[in-house]
C-alpha positions as CSV (number, residue, x, y, z in Angstrom):
1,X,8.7,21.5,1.3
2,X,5.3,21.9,0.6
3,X,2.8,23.6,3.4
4,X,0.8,20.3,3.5
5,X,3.7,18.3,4.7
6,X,4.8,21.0,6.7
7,X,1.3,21.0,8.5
8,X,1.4,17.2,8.7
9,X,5.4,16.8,10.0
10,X,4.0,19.3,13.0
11,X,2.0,16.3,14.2
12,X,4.0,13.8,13.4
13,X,5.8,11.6,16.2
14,X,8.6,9.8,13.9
15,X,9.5,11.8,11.1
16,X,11.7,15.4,12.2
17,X,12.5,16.7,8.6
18,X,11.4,15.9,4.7
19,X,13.2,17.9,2.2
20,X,11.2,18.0,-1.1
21,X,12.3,19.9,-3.8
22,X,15.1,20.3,-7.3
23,X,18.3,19.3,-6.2
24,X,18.3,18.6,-2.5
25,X,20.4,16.0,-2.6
26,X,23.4,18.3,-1.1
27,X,21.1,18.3,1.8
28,X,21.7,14.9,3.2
29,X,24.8,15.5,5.0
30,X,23.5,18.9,6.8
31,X,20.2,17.0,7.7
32,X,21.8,13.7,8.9
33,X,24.4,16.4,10.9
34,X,21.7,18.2,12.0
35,X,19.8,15.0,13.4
36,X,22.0,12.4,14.2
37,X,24.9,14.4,15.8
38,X,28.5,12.9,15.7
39,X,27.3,9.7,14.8
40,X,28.9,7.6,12.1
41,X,27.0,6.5,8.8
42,X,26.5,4.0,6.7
43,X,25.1,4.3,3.0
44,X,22.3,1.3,2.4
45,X,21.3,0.4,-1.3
46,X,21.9,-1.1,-4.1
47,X,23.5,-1.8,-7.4
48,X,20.7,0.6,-9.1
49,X,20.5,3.5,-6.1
50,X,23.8,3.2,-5.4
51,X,24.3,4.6,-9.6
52,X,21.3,6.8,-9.3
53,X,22.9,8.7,-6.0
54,X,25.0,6.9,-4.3
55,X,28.2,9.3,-5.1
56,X,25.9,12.4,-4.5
57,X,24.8,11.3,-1.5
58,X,27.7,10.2,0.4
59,X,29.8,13.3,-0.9
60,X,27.0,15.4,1.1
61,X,27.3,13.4,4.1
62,X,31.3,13.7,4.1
63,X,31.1,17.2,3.4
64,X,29.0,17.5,6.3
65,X,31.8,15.9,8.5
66,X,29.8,12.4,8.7
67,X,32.4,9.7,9.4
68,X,31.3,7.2,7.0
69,X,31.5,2.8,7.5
70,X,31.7,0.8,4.2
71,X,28.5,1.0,2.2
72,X,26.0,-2.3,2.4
73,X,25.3,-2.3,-1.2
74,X,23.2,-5.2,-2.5
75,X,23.3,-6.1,-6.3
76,X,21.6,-5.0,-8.9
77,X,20.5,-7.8,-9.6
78,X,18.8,-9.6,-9.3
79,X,16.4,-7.3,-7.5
80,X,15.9,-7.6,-4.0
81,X,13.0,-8.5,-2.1
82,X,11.4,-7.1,1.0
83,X,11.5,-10.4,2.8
84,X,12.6,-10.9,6.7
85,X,15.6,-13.1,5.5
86,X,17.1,-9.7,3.7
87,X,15.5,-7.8,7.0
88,X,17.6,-10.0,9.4
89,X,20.7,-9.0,6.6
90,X,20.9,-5.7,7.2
91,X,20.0,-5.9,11.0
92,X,22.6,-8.4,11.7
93,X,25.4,-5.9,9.9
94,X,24.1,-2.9,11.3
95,X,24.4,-4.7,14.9
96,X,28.1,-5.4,14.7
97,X,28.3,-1.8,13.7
98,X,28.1,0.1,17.2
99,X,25.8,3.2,16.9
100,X,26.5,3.3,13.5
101,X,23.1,5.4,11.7
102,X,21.9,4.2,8.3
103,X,20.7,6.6,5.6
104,X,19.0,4.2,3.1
105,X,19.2,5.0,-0.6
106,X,15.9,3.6,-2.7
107,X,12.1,3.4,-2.7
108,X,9.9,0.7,-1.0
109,X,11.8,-2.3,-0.9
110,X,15.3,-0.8,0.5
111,X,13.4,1.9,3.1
112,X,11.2,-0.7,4.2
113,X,14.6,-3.4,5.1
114,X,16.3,-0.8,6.7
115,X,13.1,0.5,8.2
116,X,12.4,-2.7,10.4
117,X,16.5,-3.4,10.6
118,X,17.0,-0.4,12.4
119,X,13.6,-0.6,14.5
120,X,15.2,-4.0,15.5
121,X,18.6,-2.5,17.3
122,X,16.5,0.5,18.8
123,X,18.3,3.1,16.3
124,X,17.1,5.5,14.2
125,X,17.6,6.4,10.2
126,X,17.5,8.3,7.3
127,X,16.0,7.5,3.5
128,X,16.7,9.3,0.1
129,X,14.4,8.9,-2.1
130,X,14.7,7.7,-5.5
131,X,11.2,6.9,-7.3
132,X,7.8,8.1,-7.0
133,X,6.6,4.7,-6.5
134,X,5.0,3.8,-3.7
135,X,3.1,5.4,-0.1
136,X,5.8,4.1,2.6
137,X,8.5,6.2,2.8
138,X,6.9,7.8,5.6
139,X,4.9,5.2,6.6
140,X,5.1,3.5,10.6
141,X,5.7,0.0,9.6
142,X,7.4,-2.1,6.9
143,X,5.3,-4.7,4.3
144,X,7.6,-7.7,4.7
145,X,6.9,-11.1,3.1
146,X,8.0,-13.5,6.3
147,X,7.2,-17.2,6.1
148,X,5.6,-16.7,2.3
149,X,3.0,-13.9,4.4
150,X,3.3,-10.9,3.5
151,X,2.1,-8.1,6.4
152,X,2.7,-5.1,7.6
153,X,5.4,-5.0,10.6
154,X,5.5,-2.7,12.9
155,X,8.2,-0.2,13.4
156,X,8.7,3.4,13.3
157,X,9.3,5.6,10.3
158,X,12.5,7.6,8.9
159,X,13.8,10.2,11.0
160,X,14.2,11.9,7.9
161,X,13.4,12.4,4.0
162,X,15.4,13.7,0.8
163,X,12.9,13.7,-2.1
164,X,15.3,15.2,-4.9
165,X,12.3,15.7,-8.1
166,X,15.0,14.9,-10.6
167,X,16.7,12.4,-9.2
168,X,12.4,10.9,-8.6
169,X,11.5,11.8,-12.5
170,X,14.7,10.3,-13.7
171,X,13.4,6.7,-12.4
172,X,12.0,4.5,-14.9
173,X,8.5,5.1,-15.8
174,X,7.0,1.6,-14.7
175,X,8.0,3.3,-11.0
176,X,5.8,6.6,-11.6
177,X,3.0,3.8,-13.1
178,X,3.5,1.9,-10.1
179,X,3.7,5.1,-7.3
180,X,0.1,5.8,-9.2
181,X,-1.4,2.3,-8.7
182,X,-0.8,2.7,-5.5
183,X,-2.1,6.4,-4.6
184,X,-5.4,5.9,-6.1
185,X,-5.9,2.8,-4.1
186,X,-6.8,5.3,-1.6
187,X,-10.3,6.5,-3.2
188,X,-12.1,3.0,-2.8
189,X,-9.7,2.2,0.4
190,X,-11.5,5.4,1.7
191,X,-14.8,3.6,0.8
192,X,-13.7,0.7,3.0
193,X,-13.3,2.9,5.9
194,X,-16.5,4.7,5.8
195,X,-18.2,1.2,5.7
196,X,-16.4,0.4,8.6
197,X,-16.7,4.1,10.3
198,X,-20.6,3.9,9.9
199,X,-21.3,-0.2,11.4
200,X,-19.0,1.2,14.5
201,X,-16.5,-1.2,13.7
202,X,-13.3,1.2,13.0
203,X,-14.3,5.2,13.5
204,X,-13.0,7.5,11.0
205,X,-10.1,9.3,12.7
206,X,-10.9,13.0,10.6
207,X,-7.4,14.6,10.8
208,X,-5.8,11.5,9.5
209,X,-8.2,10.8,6.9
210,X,-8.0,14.6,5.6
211,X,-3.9,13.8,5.6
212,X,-4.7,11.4,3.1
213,X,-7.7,12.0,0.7
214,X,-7.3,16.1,1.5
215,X,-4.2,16.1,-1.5
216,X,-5.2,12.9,-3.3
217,X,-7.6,14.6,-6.5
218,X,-4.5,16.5,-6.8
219,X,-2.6,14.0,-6.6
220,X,-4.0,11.9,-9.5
221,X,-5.4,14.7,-11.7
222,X,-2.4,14.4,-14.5
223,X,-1.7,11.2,-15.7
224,X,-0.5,12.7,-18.7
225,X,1.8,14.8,-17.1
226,X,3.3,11.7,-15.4
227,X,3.6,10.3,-18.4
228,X,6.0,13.1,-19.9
229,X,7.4,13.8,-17.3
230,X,5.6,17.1,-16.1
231,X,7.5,18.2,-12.8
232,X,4.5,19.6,-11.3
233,X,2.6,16.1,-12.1
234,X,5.4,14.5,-10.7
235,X,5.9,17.1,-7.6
236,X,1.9,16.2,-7.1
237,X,2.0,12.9,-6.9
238,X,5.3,13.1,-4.4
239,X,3.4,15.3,-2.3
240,X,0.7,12.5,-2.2
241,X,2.5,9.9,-1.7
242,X,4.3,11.4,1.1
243,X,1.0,12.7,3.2
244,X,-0.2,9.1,2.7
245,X,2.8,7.4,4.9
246,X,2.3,10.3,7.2
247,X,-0.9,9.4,7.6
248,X,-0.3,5.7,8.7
249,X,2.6,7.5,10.9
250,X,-0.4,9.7,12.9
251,X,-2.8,6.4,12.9
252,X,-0.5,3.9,13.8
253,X,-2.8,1.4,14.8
254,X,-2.6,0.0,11.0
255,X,-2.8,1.1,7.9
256,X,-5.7,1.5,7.1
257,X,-6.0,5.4,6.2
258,X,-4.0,4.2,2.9
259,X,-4.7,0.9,2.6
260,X,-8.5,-0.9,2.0
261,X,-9.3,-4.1,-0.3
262,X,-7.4,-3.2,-3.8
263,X,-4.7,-3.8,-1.6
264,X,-5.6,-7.5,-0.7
265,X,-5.6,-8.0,-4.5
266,X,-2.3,-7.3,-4.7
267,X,-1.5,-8.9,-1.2
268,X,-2.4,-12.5,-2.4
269,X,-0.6,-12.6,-5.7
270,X,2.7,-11.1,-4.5
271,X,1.8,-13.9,-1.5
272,X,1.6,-16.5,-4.9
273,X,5.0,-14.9,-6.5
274,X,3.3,-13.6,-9.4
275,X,5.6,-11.8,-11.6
276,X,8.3,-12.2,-9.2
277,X,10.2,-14.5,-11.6
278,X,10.8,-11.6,-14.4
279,X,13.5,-9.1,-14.1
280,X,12.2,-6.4,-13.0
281,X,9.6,-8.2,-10.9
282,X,6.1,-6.7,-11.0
283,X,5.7,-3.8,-8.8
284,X,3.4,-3.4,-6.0
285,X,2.1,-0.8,-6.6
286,X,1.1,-2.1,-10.7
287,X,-0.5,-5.0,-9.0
288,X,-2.3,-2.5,-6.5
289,X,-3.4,-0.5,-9.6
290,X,-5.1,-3.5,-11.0
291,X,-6.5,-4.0,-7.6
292,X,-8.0,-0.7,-7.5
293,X,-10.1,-1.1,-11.0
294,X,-11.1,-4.6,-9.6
295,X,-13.1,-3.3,-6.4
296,X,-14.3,-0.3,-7.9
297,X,-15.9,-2.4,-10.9
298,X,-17.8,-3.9,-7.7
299,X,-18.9,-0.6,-5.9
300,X,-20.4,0.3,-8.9
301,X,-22.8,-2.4,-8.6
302,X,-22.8,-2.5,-4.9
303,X,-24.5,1.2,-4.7
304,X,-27.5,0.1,-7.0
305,X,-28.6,-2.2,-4.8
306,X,-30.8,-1.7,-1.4
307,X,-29.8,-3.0,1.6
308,X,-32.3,-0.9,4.0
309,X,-34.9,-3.8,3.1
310,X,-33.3,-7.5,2.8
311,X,-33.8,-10.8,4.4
312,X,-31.8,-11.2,6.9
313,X,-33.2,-14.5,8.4
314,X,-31.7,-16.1,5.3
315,X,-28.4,-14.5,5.1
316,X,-28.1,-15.5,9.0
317,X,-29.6,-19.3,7.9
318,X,-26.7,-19.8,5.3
319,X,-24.1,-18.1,8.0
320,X,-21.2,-20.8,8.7
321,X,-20.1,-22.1,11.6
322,X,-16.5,-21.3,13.1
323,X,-15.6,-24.8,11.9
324,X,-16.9,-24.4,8.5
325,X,-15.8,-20.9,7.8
326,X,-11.8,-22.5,8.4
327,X,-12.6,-25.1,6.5
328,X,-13.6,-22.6,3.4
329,X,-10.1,-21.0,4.4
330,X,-7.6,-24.2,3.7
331,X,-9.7,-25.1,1.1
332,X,-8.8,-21.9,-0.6
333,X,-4.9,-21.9,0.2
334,X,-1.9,-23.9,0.5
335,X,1.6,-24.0,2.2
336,X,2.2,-21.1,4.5
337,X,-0.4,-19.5,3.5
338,X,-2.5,-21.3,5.1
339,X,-2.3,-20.8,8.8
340,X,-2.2,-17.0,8.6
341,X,-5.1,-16.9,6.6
342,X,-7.2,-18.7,9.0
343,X,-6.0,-16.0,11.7
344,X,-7.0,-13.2,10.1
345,X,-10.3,-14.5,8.9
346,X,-11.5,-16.2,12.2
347,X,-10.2,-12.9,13.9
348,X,-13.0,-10.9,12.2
349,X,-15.3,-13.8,12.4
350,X,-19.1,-13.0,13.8
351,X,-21.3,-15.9,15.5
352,X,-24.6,-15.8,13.9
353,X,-26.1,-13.6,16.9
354,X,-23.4,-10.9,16.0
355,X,-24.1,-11.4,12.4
356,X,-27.9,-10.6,12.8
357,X,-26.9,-7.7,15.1
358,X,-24.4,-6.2,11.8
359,X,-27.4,-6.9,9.5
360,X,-30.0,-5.1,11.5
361,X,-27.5,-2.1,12.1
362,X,-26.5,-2.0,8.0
363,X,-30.3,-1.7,6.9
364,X,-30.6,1.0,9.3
365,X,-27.5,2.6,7.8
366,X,-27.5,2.1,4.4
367,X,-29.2,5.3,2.9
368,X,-26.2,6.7,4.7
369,X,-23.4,4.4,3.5
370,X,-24.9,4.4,-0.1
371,X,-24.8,8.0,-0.1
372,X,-21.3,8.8,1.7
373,X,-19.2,5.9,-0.4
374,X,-21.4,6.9,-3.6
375,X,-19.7,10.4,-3.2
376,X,-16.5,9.0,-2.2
377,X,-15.6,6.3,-5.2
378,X,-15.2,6.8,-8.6
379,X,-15.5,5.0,-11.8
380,X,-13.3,2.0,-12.6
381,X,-13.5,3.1,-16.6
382,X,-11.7,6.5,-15.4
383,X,-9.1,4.4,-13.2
384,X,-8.6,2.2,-16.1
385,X,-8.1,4.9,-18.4
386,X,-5.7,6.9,-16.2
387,X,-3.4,3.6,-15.8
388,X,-2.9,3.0,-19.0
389,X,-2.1,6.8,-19.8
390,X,0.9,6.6,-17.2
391,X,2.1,3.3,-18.8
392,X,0.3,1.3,-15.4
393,X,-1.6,-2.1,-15.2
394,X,-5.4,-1.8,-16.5
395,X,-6.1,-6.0,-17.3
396,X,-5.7,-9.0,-15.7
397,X,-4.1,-10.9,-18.6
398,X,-1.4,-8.0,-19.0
399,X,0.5,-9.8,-15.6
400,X,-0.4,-13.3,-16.9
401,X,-3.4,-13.8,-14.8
402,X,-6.1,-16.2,-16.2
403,X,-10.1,-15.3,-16.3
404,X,-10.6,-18.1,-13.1
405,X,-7.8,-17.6,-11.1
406,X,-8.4,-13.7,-11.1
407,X,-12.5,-14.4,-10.4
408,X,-10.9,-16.6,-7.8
409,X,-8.9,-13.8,-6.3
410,X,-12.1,-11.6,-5.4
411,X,-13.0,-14.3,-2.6
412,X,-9.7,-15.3,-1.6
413,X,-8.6,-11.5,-0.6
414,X,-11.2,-10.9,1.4
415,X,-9.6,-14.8,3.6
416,X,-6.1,-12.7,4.2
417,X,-6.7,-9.6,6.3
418,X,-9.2,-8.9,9.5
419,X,-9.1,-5.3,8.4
420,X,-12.7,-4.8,7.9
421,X,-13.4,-4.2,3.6
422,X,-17.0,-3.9,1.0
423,X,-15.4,-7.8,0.8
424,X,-16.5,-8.5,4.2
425,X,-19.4,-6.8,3.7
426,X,-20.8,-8.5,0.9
427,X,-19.4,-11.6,2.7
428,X,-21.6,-10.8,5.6
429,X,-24.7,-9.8,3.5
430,X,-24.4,-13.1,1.7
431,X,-24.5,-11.5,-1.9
432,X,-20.3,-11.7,-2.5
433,X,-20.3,-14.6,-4.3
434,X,-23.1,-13.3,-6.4
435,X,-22.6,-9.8,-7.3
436,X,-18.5,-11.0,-8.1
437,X,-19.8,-13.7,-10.9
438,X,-21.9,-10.7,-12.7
439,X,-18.7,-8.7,-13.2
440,X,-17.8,-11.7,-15.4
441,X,-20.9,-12.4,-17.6
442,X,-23.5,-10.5,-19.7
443,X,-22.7,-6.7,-19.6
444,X,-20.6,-7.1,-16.5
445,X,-17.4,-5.1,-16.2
446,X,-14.7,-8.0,-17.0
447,X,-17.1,-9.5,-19.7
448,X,-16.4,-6.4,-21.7
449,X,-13.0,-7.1,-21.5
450,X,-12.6,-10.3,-22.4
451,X,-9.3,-12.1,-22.3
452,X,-6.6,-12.0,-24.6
453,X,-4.0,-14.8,-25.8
């Protein structure tokens, strides 16, 4: 285990033990002894984990004298989805199993089920990892899709973590592409909280944030390597990926340290089923990835302008109501996505007063803002450039996404989350609209990268 995630498990209220390291699989058993007492087990995965590590893994725990239940093994496919139907699954078995502990086998969509499953019934669990692919295997809370919304639930994090490397680097490489995506959303997602830190609207908690953004150049410094397969790449990016859920496990109040508006990108089309009807569906984290290039295209514009001198009397004049600003909301969505969207936008709504009181407080920030986020982001032509080198998603039209409904997707994020984001900001300064159409004419970022058949 590295000394960064030794550092960060000392504060950590959830998570007692991650094991990091070339074949620590044997350790499952000692650690699930070690934590869990003589309780029984129960091996959670599917058709995929269950060949990756399913035999390894329960010969540890028998070996450690675990008495062992029947395995809850869900096909391979098709592949299953984090929704609360499949949450409600694995609760309602692990219920009629009394005091029986789960030790999850997978990466995002398995830890997360048995995550909120467990959380349910007041019991704890285990996870073994299997892919570098995503930020939530420590993370408090689960991302569930629950009534076609999908949000973050809340519920405490693994007791415990095996991260074998090999078992991580023999995983496809769409799930090191997608564990990517979804690191570096964490550079402009840092952006979005520095925005938010400087209007007083959600103060930069420094230990967290240093949890995060502290490993993450590291982290994201060798696509290459990820590419073929380097083990210190990979053992990078683990590390990152790990310190990022630990991070949400100190904040707990969201999660935010990890997560800012690339993420709402992704948010809306997995909310829209896109690429949920191939086999494999399209990651989160690839979606994330695209995400990421999408708001940092915007930043890049964002910085050159000057908002320490603007007309605020105007952007308060063309303010909406309440009524109207729900209005825009159901014009933009349909079915159940409707209802939460209007309760997370009106939850963040400002009358016009407040408005005129976020203005006057952003010109007399900005020279600070411009300068802290300036340092902070980075180019979307290097983002672009280190997704496609670890085989990741750089273009729209590469996940079947047309020019409108992708423009369309820059004001419709910013309708699904109350988490304060440069969408809001640009909402509130009444350029958004605007400085979103530019990307897509002229010498704007998406003109130059015009859509293919």
């Amino acid at each position: 285990m590295s000394e960064l995630i030794e550092r960060a498990l000392a504060d950590s209220d959830d998570t007692d033990v991650v094991v990091m390291g070339h074949g620590v699989l044997d350790q499952t058993g000692p650690v699930f002894k070690k934590l869990f007492g003589d309780a029984k087990g129960i091996v959670i995965a599917d058709g995929n984990t269950w060949t990756v590590a399913g035999e390894a893994v329960t010969a540890s725990l028998h070996q450690a004298g675990v008495e062992l239940v029947e395995p809850l093994v869900f096909p391979a496919r098709p592949t299953v989805y984090a929704s609360y139907e499949n949450v409600e699954k694995v609760r309602d078995h692990l219920t009629a199993l009394d005091g029986v502990i789960a030790c999850s086998i997978g990466s995002g969509t398995l830890n997360d089920l048995t995550k909120r499953a467990s959380d349910e019934i007041g019991r704890r669990y285990m996870n073994v990892c299997t892919a570098a692919s995503m930020d939530g295997y420590a993370a408090f809370g689960a991302s569930i899709t629950e009534n076609g919304f999908k949000h973050t639930m809340s519920c405490r994090a693994p007791q415990a973590l095996i991260a074998d490397l090999p078992t991580m680097a023999g995983a496809p490489q769409r799930c090191t592409a997608t564990g990517l995506g979804d690191l570096i959303e964490k550079v402009p997602a840092g952006a979005d909280w520095i925005l938010a830190d400087e209007l007083g609207i959600e103060p930069i908690d420094q230990e967290v944030w240093d949890l995060v953004q502290g490993p993450l150049p590291q982290a994201i410094s060798d696509p290459k390597g990820l590419a073929d397969g380097k083990p210190e790449a990979l053992e990078g990016l683990v590390e990152g990926l790990v310190m990022s859920g630990l991070s949400m496990q100190k904040y707990r109040i969201s999660s935010r340290p990890a997560s800012g508006a690339g993420h709402q990108f992704s948010h809306v089309w997995e909310m829209e089923k896109l690429g949920m009807d191939q086999e494999p569906p399209l990651t989160h984290g690839m979606k994330v990835g695209l995400g990421t290039i999408s708001v940092l295209a915007l930043w890049a514009e964002i910085l050159k302008l000057d908002f320490g001198s603007f007309d605020i009397d105007a952007a308060v004049a063309t303010w909406p109501s309440a009524e109207e600003m729900e209005a825009k909301v159901r014009r933009n969505f349909t079915g159940e996505m409707v209802e939460p969207a209007v309760k997370q936008t009106m939850d963040k709504y400002l009358t016009a007063e407040q408005l005129r009181q976020r203005l006057e407080l952003v010109e007399q920030k900005w020279s600070s803002i411009q300068q802290r986020c300036a340092e902070q982001v980075m180019p979307a032509e290097q983002v672009e450039e280190i997704l496609k080198e670890v085989g990741g998603v750089y273009h729209p039209s590469q996940i079947g996404l047309t020019e409108k409904r992708f423009h369309e997707t820059y004001t419709r994020c910013q309708m699904i989350r109350s988490r304060y984001t440069l969408l809001d900001f640009l909402l509130e300064t009444g350029v958004l609209q605007d400085e979103v159409d530019k990307l897509f004419v002229g010498d704007g970022f998406w003109a130059k990268r015009p859509w293919k058949n």
